[in-house]
N, CA, C and O atoms as a DFTB+ gen file, in Angstrom:
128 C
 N C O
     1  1     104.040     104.038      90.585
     2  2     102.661     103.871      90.942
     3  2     102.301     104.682      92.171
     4  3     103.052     104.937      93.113
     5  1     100.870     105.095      91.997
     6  2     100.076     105.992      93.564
     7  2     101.250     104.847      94.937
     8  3     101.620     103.701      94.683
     9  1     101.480     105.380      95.872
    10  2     102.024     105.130      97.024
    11  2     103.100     104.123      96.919
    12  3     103.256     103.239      97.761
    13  1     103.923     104.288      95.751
    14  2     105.197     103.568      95.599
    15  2     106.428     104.044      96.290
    16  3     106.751     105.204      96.035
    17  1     107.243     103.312      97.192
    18  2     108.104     103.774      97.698
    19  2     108.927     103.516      97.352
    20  3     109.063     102.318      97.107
    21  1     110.141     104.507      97.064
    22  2     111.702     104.423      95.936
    23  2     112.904     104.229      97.055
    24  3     112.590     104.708      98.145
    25  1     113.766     103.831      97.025
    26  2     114.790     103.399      97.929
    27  2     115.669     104.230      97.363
    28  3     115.709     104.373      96.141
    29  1     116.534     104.922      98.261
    30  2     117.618     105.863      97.966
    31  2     118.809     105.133      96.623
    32  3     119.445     104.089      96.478
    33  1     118.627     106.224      95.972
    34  2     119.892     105.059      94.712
    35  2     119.480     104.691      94.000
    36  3     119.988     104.574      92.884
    37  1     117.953     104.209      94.447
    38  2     117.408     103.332      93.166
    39  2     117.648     103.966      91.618
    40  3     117.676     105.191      91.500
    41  1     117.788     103.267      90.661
    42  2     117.842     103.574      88.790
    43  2     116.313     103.021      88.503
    44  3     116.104     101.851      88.181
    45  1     115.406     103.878      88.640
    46  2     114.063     103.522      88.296
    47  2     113.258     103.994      86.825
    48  3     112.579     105.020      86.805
    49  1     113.450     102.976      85.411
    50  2     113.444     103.359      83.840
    51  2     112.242     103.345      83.477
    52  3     112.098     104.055      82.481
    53  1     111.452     102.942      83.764
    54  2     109.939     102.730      83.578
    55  2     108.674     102.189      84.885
    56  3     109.002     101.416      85.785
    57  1     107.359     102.716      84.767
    58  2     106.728     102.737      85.417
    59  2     106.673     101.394      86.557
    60  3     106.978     100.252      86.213
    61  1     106.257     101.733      87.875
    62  2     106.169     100.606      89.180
    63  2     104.697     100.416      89.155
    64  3     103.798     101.007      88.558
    65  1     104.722      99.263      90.108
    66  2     102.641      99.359      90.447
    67  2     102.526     100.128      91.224
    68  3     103.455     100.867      91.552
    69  1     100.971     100.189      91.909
    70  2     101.213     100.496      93.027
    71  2     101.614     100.073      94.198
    72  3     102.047      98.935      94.376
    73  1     101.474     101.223      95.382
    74  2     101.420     100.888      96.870
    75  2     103.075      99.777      96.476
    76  3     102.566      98.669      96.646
    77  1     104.058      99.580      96.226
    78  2     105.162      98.897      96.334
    79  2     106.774      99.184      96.868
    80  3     106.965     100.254      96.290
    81  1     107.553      99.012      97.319
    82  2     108.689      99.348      97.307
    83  2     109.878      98.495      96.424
    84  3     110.031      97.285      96.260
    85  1     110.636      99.652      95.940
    86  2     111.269      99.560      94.989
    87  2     112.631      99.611      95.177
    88  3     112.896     100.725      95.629
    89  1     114.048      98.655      94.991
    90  2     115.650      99.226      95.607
    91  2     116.647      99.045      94.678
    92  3     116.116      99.122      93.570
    93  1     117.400      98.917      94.613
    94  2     118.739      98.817      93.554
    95  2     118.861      99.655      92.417
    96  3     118.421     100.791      92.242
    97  1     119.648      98.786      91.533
    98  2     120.650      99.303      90.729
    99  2     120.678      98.115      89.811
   100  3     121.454      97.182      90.021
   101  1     119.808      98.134      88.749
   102  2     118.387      98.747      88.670
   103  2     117.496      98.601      89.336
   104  3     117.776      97.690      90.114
   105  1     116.388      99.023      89.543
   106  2     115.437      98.971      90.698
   107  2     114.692      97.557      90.170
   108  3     114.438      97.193      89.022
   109  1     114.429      96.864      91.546
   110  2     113.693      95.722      91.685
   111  2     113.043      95.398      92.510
   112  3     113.609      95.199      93.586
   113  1     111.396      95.161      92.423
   114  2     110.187      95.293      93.530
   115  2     111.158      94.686      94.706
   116  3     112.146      94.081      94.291
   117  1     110.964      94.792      96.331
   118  2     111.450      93.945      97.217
   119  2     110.231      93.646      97.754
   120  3     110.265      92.541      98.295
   121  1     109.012      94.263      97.835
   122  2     108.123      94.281      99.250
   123  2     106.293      94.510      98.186
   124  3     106.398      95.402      97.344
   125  1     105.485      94.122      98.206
   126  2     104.506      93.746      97.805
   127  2     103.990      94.836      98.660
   128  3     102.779      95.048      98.726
């Protein structure tokens, strides 16, 4: 999504919202 932030590493398979941050393995929202 517009202003989504990806965390180093992350495995990101399909689309985020926006404005969110994203971390792991597989990636999983942490931060709204």
């Amino acid at each position: 999504g517009k202003g989504a932030t990806i965390g180093m590493g992350a495995v990101v398979i399909e689309d985020v919202p926006p404005f969110v941050t994203v971390v792991g393995n597989p990636a999983r929202i942490l931060k709204n």
